[in-house]
C-alpha positions as CSV (number, residue, x, y, z in Angstrom):
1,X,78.8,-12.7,51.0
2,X,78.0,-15.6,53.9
3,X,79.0,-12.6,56.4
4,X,76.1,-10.7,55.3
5,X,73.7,-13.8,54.8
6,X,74.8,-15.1,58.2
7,X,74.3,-10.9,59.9
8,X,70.7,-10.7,57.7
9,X,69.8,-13.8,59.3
10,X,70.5,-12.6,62.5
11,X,68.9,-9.6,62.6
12,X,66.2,-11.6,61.7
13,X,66.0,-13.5,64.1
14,X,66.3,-11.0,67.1
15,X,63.4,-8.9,65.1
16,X,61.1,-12.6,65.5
17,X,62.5,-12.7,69.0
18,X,61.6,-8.7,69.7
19,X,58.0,-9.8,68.2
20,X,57.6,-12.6,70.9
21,X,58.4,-10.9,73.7
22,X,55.9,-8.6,72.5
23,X,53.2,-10.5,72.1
24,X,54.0,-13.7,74.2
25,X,51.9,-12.8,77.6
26,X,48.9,-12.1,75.8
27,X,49.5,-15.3,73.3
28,X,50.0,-17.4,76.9
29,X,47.0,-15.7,78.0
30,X,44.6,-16.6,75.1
31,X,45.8,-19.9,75.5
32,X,45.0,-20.6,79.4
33,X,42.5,-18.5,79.2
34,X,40.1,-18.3,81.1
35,X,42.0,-19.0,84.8
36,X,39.6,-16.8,86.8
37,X,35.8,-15.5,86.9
38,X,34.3,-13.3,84.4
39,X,32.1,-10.3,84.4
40,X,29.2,-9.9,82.2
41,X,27.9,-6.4,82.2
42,X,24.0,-5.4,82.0
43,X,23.4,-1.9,81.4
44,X,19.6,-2.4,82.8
45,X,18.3,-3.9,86.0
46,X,17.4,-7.2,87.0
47,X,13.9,-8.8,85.7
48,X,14.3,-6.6,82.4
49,X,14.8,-8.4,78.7
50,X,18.5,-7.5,78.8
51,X,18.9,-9.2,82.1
52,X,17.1,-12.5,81.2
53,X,19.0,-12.7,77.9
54,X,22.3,-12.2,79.9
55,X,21.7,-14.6,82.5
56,X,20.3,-17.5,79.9
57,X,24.0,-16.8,77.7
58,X,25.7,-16.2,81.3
59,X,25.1,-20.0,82.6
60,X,25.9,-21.3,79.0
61,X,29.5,-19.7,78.9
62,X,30.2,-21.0,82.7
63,X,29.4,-24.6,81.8
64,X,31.2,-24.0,78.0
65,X,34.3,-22.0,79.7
66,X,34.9,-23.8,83.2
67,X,34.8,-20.7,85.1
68,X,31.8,-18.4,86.2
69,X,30.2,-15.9,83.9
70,X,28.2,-13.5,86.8
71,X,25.9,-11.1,85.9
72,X,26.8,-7.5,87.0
73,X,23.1,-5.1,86.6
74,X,24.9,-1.8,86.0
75,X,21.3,-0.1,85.7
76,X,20.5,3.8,84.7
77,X,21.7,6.4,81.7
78,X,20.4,4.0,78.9
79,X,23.4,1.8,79.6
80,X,26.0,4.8,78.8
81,X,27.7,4.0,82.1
82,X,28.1,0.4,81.7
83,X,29.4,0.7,78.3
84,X,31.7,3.4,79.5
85,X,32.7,1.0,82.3
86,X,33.6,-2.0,79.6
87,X,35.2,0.3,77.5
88,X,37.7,1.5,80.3
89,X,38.4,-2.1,81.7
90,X,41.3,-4.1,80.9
91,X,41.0,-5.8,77.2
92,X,42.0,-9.6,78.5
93,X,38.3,-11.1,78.5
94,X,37.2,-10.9,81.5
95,X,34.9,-8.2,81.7
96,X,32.2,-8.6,78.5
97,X,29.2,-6.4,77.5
98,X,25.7,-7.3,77.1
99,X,25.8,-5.2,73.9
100,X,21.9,-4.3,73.0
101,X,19.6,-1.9,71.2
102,X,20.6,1.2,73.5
103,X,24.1,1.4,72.3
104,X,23.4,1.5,68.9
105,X,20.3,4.4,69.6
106,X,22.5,6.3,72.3
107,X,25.0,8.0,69.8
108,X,22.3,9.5,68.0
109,X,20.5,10.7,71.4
110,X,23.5,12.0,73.2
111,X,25.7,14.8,72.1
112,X,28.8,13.9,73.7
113,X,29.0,10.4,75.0
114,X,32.9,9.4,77.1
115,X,33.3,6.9,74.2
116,X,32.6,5.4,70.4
117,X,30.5,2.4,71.0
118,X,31.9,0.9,67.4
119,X,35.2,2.0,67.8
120,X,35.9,1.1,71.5
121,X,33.8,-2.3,72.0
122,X,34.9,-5.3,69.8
123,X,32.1,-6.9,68.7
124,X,32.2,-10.7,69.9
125,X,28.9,-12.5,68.5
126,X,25.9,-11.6,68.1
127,X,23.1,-13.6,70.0
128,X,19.5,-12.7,68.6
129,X,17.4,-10.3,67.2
130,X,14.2,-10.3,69.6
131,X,10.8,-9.0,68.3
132,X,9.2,-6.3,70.1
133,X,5.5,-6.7,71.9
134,X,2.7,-3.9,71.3
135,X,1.2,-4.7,74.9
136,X,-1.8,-2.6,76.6
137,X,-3.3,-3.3,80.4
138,X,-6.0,-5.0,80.0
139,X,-8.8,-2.0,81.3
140,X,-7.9,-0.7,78.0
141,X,-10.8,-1.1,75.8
142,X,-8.7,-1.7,72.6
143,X,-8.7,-4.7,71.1
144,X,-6.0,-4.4,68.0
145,X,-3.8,-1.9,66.9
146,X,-6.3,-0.5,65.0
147,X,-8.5,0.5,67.9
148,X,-5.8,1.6,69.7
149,X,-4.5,4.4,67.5
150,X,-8.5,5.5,66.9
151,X,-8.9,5.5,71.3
152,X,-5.1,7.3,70.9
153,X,-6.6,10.2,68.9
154,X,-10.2,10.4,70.2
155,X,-7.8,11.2,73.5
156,X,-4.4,13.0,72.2
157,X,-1.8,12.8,75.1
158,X,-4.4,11.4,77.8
159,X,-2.7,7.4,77.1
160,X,0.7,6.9,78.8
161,X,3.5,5.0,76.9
162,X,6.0,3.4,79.3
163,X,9.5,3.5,78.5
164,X,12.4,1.9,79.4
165,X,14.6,4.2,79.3
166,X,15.1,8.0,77.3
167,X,17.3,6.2,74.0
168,X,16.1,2.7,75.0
169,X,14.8,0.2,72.1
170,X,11.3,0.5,73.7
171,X,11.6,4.1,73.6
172,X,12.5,4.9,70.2
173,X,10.5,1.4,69.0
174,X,7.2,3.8,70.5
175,X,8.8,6.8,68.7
176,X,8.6,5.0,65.3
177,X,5.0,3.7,66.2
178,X,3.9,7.5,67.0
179,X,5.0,9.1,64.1
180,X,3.8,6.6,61.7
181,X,0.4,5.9,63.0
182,X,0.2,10.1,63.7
183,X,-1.0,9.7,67.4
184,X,0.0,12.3,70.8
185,X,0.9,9.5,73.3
186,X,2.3,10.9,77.1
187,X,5.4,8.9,77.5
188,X,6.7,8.2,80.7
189,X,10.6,7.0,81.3
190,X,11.8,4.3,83.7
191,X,14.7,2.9,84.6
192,X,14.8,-0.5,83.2
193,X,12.1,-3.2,81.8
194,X,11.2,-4.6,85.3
195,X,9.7,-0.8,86.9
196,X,8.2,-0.3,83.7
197,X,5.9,-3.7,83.1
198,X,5.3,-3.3,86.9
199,X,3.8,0.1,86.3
200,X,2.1,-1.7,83.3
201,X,0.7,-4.5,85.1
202,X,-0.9,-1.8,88.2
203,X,-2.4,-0.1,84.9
204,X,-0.1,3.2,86.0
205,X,0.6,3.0,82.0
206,X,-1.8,1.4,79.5
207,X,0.6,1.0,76.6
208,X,4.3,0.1,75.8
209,X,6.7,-2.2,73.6
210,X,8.7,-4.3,75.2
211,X,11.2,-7.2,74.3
212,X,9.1,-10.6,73.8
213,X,11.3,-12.5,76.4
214,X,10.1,-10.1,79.1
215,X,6.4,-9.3,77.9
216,X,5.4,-13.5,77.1
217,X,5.1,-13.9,80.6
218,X,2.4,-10.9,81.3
219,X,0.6,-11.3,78.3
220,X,0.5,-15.3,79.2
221,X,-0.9,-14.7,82.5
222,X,-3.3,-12.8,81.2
223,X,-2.3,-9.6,83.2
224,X,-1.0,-7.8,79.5
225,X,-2.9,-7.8,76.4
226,X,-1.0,-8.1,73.5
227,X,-2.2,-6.2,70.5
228,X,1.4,-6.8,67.6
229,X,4.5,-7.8,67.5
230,X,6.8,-5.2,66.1
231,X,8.7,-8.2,63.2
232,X,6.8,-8.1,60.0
233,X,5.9,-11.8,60.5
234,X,4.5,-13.3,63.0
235,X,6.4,-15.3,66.1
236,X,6.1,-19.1,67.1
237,X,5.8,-17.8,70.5
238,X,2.8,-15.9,70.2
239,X,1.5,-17.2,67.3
240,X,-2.0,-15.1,67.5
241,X,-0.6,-11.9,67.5
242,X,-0.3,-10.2,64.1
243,X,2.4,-8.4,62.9
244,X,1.5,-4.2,63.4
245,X,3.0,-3.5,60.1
246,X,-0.5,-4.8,59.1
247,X,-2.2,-1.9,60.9
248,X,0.7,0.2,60.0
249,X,2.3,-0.5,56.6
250,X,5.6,-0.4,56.5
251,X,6.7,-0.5,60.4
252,X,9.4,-2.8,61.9
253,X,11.7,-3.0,64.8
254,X,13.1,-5.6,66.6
255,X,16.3,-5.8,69.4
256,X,19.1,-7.0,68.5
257,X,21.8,-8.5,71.3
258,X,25.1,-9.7,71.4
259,X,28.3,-9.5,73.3
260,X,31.4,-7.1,73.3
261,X,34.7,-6.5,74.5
262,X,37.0,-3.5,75.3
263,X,38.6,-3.1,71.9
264,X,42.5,-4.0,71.5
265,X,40.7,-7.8,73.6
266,X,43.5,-10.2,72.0
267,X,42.2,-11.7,68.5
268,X,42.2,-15.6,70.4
269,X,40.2,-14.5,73.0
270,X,37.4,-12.9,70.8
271,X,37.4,-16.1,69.0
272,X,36.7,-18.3,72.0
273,X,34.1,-16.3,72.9
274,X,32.4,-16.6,69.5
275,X,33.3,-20.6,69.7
276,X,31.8,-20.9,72.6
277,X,28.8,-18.2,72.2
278,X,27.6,-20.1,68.7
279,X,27.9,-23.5,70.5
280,X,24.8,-22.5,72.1
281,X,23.1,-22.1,68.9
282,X,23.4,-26.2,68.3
283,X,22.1,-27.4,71.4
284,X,18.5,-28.7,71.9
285,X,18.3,-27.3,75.3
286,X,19.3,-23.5,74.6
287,X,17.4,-23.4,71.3
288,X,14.1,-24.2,73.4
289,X,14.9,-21.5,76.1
290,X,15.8,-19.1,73.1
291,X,12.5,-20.1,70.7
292,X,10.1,-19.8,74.4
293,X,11.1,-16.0,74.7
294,X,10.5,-15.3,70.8
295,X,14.0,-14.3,69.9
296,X,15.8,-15.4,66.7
297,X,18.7,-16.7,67.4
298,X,22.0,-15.6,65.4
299,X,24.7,-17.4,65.0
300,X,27.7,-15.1,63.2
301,X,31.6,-14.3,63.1
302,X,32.6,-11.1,65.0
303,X,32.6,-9.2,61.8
304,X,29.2,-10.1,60.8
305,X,28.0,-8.8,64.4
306,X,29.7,-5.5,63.4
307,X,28.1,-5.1,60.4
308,X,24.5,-5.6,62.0
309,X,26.0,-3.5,64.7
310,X,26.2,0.0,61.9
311,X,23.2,-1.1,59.9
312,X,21.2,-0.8,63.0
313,X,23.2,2.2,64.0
314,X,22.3,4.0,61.0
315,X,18.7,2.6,60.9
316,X,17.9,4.2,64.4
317,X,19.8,7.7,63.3
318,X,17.2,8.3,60.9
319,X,13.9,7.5,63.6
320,X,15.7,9.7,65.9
321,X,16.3,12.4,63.7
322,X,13.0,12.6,62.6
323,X,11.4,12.3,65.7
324,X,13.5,14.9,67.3
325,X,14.1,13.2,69.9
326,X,16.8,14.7,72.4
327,X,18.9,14.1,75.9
């Protein structure tokens, strides 16, 4: 009897020892990590919403982590490519995703995208959810929302919306706004938020939605006129503007960003990411930064971030759908 106590025991024991050699490099690697730079990809050019969020969180994870967080613009295919990058990249925490809007619109726009986006990136933390601006160059003679969509269909398709991007938050925020307020606006697609509120400010465009933290500057300045925020209440930073469910009952949108890893990232290494990431939420200095571009901040585990991430999955399957909007 203690010969088979003594062999179970064993056995055991080389099972446990099997299971350490296993998982030992990426335990020591969660533990030191991180020893070397990180990567911190943007699926949109520099100067856009995406990139300004990314390089405010980028600088707070270098001074939180001890190594530095660099911004890599992978611009064009409504991020597709730079999700498709992450996802291929090696899942030890040093190549993230600037997870926003686009990648929960894209599997509803494209047929057959290289990847899952919710079953391939690890959701990390989610960051905020930014209101949307209703902005119009200033030669255009509207004053509210209301105006607008009257000028709209006095002149159907004459008014160009930008876009950033065919799938883009922008893009399918405009869809929404089209078919509910029942107006024929020409849209016209760019590659990223910069081009298109440069083409806004010229007046090559005299309409669009775009991501408080890149419009507050340009409506500001004076050289965009903003006509709604897209949040059904109204935002601290642009306190004047109403809310356009008031002109159109019922409408909301807003962007919501956070971060993401290749899946199978070890478990330690999402959580010091999300340690780190909600730090931010607690300190004075980046909750100013945060509240000046209008976004809500959102502090959250991993898991909550996924469940945001599907909600707004499904939410944006059902505008697209509707809208018929294709690749």
């Amino acid at each position: 009897m203690l010969l088979v106590v003594r062999r179970s025991l064993l056995r055991a024991a080389l099972v446990a020892c099997a299971t350490m050699a296993v998982f030992a490099p990426h335990f020591v690697a969660a533990q030191d990590y991180p020893t070397k730079p990180i990567r911190l990809v943007v699926g949109f050019p520099a100067g856009g919403p995406n990139d300004i969020q990314g390089r405010m969180l980028a600088q707070w994870l270098t001074t939180r982590l001890g190594q530095p967080v660099n911004v890599d613009n992978r611009p064009g295919g409504s991020s597709n490519p730079a999700t498709e990058e992450v996802v291929k990249a090696a899942p030890d925490g040093y190549t993230l995703l600037l997870a926003g809007p686009a990648n929960t619109i894209n599997p509803s726009i494209y047929d057959k995208l290289p990847f899952n986006f919710l079953a391939d990136i690890l959701p990390v933390a989610s960051v905020i959810r930014e209101p949307l601006v209703m902005v119009v160059h200033p030669s255009v003679e509207a004053k509210t929302v209301a105006e607008f969509i009257a000028l709209a269909k006095a002149n159907p398709g004459k008014l160009k919306m930008a876009s950033t991007g065919n799938g883009s938050s922008p893009h399918v925020t405009g869809l929404l706004f089209t078919s509910m307020a029942k107006v024929d606006l020409e849209i016209v697609q760019y590659t990223g938020g910069g081009p298109a509120l440069k083409d806004m400010i010229e007046g090559k465009a005299q309409m669009m939605f775009e991501p408080m933290s890149a419009s507050i500057e340009p409506v500001r300045s004076g050289k965009l006129r903003a006509l709604a925020v897209t949040t059904t209440t109204r935002s601290s930073a642009l306190p004047d503007v109403p809310p356009l469910t008031e002109a159109v009952a019922g409408y909301e949108a807003s962007a919501l960003t956070g971060i993401g890893v290749p899946a199978k990232t070890p478990a330690a290494i999402v959580e010091r990411l999300n340690k780190e990431i909600n730090a931010a939420f607690s300190d004075a200095g980046m909750k100013a930064k945060f509240a000046d571009t209008g976004a809500i901040m959102l502090p959250g585990s991993p898991a909550e971030f996924g469940k945001m991430l599907a909600a707004e999955t499904e939410k944006w399957a059902k505008v697209i759908k509707s809208s018929g909007a294709t690749q």
